[in-house]
OpenMM code with the backbone's topology and positions (N, CA, C; nanometers):
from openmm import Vec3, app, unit

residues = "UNK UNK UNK UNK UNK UNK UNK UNK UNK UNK UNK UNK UNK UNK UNK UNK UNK UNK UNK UNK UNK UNK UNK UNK UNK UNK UNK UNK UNK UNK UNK UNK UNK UNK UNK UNK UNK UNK UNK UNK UNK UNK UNK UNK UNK UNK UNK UNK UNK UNK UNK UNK UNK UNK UNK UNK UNK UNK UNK UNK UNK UNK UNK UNK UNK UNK UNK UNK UNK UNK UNK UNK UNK UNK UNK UNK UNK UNK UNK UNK UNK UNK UNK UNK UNK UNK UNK UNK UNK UNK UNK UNK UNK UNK UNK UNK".split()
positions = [
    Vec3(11.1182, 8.2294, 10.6864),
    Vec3(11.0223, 8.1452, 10.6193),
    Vec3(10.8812, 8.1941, 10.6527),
    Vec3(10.8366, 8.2198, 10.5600),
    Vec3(10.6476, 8.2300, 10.5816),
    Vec3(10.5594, 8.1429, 10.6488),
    Vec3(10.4796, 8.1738, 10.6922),
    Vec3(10.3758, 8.0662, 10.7726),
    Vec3(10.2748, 8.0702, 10.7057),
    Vec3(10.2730, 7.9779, 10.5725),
    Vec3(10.1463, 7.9258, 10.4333),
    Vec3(9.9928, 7.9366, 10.5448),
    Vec3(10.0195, 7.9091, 10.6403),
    Vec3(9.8758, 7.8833, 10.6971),
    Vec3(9.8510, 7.9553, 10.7363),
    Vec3(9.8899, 8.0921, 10.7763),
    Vec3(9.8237, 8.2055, 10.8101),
    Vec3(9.7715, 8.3249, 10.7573),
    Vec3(9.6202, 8.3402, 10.7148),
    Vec3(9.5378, 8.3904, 10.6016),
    Vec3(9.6351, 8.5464, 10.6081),
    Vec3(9.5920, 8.5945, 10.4676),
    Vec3(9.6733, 8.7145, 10.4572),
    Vec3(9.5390, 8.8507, 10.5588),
    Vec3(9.5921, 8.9518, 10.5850),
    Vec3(9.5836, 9.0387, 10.6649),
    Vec3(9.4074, 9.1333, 10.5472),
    Vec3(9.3393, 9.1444, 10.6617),
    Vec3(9.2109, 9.2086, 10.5686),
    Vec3(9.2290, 9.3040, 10.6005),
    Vec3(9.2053, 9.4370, 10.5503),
    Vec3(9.1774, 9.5219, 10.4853),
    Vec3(9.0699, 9.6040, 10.4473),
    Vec3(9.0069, 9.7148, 10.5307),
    Vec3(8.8962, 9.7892, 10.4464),
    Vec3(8.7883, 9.7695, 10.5147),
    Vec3(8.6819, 9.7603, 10.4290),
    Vec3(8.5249, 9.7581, 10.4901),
    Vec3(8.4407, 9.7290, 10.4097),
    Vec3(8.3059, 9.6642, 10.4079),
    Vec3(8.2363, 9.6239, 10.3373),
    Vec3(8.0801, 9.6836, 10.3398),
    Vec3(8.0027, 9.6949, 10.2614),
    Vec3(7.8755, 9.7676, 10.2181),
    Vec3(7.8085, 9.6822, 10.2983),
    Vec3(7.7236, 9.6515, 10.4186),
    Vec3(7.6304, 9.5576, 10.4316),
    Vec3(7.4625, 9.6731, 10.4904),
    Vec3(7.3706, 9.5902, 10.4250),
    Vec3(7.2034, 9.6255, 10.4479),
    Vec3(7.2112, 9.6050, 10.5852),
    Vec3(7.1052, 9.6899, 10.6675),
    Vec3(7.0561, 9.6934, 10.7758),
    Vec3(6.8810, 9.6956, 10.7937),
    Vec3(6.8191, 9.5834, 10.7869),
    Vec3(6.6643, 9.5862, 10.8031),
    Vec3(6.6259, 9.6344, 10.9372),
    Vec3(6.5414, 9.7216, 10.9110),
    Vec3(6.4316, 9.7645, 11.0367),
    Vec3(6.2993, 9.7150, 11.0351),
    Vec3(6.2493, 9.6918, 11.1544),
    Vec3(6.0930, 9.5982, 11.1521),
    Vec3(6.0725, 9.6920, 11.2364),
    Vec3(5.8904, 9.6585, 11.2244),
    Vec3(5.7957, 9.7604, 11.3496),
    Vec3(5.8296, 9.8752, 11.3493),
    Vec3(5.8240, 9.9562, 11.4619),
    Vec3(5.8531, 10.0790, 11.5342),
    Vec3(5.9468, 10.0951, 11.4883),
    Vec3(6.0918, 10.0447, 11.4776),
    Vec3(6.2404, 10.0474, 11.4242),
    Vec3(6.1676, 10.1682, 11.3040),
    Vec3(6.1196, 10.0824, 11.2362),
    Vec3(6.0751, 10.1014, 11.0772),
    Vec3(6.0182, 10.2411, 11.0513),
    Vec3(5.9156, 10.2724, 11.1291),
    Vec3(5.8294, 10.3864, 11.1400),
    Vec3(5.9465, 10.5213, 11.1440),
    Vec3(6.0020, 10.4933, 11.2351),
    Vec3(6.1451, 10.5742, 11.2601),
    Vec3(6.2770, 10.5820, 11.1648),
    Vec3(6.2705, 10.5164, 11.0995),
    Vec3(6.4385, 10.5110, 11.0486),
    Vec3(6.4268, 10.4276, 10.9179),
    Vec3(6.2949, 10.3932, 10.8637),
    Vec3(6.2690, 10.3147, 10.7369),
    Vec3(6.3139, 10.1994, 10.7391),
    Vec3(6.2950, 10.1669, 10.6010),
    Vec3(6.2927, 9.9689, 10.6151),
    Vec3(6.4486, 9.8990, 10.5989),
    Vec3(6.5577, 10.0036, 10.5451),
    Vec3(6.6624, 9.9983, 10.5875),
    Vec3(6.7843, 10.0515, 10.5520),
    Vec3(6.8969, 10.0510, 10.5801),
    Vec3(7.0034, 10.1336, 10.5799),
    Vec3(7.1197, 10.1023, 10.5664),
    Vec3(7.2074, 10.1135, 10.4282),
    Vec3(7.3479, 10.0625, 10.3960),
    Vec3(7.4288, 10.1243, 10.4991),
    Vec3(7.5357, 10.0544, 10.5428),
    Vec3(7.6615, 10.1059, 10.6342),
    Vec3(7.7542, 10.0501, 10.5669),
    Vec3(7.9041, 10.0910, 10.6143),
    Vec3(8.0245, 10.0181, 10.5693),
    Vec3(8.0572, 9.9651, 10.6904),
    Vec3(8.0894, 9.8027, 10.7107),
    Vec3(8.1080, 9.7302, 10.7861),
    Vec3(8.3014, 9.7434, 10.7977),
    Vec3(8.3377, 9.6911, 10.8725),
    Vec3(8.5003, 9.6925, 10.8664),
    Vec3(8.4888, 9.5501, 10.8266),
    Vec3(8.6111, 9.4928, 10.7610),
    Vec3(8.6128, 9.3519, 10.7200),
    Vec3(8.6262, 9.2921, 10.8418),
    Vec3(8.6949, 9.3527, 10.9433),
    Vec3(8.6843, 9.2232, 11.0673),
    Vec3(8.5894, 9.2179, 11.1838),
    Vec3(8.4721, 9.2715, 11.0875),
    Vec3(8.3385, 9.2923, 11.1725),
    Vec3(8.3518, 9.4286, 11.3010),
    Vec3(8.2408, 9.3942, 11.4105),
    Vec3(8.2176, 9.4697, 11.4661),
    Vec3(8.0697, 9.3825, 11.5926),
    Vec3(8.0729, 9.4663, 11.7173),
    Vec3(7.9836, 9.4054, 11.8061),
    Vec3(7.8378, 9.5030, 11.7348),
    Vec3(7.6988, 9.4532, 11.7845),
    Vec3(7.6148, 9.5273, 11.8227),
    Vec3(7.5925, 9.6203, 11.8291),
    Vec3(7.6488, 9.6606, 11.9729),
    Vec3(7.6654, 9.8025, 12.0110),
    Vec3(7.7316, 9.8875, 11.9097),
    Vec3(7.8582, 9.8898, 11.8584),
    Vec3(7.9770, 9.9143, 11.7601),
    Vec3(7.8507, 9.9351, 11.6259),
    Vec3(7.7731, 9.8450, 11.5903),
    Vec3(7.6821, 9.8666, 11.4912),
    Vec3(7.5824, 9.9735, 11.5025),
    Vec3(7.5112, 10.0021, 11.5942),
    Vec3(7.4093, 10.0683, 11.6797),
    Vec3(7.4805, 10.2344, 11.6875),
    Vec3(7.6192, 10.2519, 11.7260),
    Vec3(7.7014, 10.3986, 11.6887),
    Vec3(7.6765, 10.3874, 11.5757),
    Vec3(7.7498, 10.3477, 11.4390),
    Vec3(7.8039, 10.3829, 11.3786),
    Vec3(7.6382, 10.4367, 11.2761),
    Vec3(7.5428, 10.3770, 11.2864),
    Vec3(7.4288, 10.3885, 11.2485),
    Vec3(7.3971, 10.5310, 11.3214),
    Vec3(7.4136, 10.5150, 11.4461),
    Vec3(7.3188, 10.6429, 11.4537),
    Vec3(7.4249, 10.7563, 11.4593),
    Vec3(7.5425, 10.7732, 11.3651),
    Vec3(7.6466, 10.8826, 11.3532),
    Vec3(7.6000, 10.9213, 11.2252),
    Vec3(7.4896, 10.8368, 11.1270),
    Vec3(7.4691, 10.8715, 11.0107),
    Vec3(7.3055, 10.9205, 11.0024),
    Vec3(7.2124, 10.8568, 11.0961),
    Vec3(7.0519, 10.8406, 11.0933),
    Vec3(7.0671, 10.9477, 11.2453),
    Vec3(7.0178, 11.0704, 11.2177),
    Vec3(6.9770, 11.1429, 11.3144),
    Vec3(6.8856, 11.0789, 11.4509),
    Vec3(6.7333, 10.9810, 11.4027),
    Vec3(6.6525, 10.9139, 11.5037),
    Vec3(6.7175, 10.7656, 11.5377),
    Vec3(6.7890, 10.7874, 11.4882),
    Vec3(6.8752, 10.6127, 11.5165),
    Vec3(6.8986, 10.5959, 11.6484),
    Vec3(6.9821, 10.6739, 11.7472),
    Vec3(7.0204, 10.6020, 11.8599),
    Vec3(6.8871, 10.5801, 11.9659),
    Vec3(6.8263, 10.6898, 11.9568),
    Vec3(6.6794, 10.6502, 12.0431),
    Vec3(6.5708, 10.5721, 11.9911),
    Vec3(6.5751, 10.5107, 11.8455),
    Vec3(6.5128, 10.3968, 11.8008),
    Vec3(6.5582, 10.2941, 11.8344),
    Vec3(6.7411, 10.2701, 11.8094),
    Vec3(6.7820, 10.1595, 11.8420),
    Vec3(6.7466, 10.1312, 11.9965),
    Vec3(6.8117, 10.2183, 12.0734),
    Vec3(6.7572, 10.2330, 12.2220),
    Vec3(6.6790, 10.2143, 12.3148),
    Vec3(6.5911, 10.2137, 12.2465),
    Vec3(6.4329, 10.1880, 12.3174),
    Vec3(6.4076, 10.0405, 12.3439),
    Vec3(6.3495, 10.0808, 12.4568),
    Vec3(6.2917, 9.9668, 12.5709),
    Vec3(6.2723, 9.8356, 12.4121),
    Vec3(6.2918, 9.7163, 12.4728),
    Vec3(6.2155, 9.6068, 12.3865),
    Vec3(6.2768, 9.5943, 12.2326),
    Vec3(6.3745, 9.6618, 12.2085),
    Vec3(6.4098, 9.6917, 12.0297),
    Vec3(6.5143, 9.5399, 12.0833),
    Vec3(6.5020, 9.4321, 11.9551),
    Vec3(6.6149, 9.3364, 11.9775),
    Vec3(6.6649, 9.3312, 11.8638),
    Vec3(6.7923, 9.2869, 11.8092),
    Vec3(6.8779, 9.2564, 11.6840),
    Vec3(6.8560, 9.0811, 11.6623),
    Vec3(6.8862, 9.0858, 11.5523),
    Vec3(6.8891, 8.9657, 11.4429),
    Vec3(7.0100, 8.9524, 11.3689),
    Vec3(7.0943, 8.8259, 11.3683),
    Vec3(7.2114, 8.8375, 11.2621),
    Vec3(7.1818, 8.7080, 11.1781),
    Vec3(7.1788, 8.7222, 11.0889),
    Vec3(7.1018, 8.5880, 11.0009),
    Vec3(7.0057, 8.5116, 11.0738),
    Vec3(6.9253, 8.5837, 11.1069),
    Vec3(6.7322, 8.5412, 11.1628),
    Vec3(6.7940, 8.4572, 11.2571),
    Vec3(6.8992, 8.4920, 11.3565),
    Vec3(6.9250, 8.4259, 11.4800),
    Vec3(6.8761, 8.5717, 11.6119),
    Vec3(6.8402, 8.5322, 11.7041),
    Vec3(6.8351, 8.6360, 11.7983),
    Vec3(7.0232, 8.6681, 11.8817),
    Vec3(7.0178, 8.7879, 11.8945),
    Vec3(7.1339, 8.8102, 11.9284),
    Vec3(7.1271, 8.9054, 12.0359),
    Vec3(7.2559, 8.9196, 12.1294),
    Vec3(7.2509, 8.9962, 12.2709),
    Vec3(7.3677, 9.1726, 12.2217),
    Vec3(7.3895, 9.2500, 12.2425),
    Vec3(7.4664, 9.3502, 12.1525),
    Vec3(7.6075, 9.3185, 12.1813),
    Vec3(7.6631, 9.2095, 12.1971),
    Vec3(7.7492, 9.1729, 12.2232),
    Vec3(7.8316, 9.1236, 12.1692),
    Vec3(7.7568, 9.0425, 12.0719),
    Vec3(7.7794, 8.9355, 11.9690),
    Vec3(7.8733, 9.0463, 11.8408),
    Vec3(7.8920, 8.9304, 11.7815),
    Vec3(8.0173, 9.0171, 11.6689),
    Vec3(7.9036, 8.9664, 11.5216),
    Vec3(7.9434, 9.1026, 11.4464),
    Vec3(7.8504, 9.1240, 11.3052),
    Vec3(8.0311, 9.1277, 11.1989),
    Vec3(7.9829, 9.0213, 11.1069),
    Vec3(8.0673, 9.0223, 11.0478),
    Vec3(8.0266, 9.0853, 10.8670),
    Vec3(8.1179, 9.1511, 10.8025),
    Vec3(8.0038, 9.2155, 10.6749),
    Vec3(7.9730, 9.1003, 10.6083),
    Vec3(7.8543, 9.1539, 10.5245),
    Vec3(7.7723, 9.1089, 10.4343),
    Vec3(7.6461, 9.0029, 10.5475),
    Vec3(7.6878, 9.0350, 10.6694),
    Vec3(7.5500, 8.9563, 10.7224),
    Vec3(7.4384, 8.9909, 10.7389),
    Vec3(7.2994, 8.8761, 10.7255),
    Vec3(7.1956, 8.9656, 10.7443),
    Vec3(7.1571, 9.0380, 10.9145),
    Vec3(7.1656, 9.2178, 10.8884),
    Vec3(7.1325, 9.2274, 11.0284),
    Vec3(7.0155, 9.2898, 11.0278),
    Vec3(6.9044, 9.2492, 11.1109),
    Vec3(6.7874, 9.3039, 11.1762),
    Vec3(6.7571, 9.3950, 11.2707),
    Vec3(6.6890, 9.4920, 11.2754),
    Vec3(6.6670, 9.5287, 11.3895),
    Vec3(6.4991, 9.5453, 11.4058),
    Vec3(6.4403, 9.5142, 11.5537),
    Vec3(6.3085, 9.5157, 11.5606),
    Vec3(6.2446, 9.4886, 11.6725),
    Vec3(6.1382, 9.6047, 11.6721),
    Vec3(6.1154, 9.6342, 11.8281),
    Vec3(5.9726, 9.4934, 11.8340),
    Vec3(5.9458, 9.4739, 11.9870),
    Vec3(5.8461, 9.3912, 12.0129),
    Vec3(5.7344, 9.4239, 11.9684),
    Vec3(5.6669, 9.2485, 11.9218),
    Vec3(5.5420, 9.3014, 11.8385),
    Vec3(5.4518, 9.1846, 11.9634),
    Vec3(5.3768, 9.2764, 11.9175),
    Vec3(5.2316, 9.2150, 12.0093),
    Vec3(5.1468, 9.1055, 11.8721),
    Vec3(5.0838, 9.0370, 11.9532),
    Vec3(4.9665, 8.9713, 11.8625),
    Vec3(4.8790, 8.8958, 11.9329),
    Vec3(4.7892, 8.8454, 11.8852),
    Vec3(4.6606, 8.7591, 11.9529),
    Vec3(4.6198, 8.7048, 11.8680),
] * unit.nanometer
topology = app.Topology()
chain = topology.addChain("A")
for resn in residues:
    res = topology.addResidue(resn, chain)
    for name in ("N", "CA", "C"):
        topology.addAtom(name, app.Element.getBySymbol(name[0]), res)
């Protein structure tokens, strides 16, 4: 017998945008399609797979002060990115 309640099995990967702010930006432009896996991925896991495609990527992402965003929440690289979310990346901005 089948178990009705248990979602069927995903499959594949999904197109999701990657915004860069500040310094990010200067380096690696304002932003960058990846293919997400459907059952997401951490931070870090995001941060490779970007800079296996963007030559200045891993030492942009890298740098002192650069923090991530997953739907305009602050996030630690830990956290899980699921596709089609909005992800940010962006180094500290000064102001007065």
């Amino acid at each position: 017998m089948l178990d009705t309640l248990s979602p069927p099995p995903q499959t594949g990967s999904a197109n999701t945008t990657i915004l860069f702010f500040g310094a990010v930006s200067d380096r690696l432009g304002r932003s960058h399609r990846v293919r997400v896996p459907v059952g997401g991925l951490s931070v870090a896991g995001l941060k490779a797979l970007i800079a296996a495609q963007l030559p200045e990527a891993a030492h942009a992402l890298d740098a002192p002060g650069v923090r991530a965003a997953v739907d305009q929440v602050l996030i630690l690289d830990e956290a899980h990115i699921h596709p089609g979310a909005e992800v940010a990346f962006f180094s500290a901005f000064s102001g007065g």
